[in-house]
C-alpha positions as a printed NumPy array, in Angstrom:
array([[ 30.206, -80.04 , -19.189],
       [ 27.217, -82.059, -20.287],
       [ 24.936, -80.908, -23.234],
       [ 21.428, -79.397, -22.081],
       [ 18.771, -79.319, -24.66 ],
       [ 16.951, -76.259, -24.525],
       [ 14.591, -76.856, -27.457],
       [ 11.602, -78.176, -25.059],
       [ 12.148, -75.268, -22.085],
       [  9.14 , -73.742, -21.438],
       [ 10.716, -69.535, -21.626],
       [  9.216, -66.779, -19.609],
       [  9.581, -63.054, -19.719],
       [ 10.647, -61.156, -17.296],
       [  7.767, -59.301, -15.179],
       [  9.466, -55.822, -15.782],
       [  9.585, -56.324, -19.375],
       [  7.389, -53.819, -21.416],
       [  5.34 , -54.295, -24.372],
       [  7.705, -51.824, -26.29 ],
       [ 10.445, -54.834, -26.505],
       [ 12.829, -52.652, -24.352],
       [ 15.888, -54.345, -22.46 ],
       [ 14.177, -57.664, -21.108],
       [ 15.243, -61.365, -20.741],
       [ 13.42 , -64.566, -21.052],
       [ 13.966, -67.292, -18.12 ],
       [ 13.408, -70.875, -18.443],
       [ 12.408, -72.289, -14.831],
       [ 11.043, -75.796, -15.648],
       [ 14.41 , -77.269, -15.745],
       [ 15.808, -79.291, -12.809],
       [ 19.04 , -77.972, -12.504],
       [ 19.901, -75.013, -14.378],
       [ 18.203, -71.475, -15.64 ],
       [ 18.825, -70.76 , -18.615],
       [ 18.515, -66.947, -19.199],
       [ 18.193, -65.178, -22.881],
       [ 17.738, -62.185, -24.314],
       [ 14.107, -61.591, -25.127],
       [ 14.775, -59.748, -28.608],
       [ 17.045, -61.776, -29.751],
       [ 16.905, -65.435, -28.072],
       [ 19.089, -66.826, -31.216],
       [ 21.994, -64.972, -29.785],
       [ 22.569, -67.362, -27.021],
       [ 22.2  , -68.679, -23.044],
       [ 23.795, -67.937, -20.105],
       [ 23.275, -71.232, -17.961],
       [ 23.088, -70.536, -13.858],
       [ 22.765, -73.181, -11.504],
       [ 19.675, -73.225,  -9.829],
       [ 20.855, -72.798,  -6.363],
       [ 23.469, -69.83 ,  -7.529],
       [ 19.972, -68.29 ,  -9.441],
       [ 18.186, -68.033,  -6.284],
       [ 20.396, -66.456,  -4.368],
       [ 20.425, -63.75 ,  -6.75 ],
       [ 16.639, -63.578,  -6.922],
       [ 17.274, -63.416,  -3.039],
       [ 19.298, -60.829,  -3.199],
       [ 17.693, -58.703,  -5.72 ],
       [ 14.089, -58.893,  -4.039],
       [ 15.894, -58.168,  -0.548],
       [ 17.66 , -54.849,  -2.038],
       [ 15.014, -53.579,  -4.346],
       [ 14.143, -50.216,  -3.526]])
């Protein structure tokens, strides 16, 4: 697998994220292949890398079954 350099992604919290710092996760969307997801409070920790048609789905799915 090919190195991605993350030092230049452009991160975004998640919309349900509160001000408190509870359970949230950053998302980095401006790449062309890949998400990269972290964990807000502690981003050091590491990156789960989806591809970007796999991440969709999942949106897909989420939005589709949200209650």
């Amino acid at each position: 697998m090919r190195a991605i350099d993350l030092n230049e992604a452009t991160w975004r919290k998640s919309s349900y994220s509160n001000p408190d710092g509870g359970n949230c996760i950053e998302i980095a969307a401006d790449l062309p292949s890949v998400v990269p997801v972290r964990d807000s409070k502690d981003p050091a920790r590491g990156t789960l890398l989806f591809e970007a048609a796999a991440w969709a789905r999942f949106i897909d799915e989420v939005k589709r079954t949200e209650l």
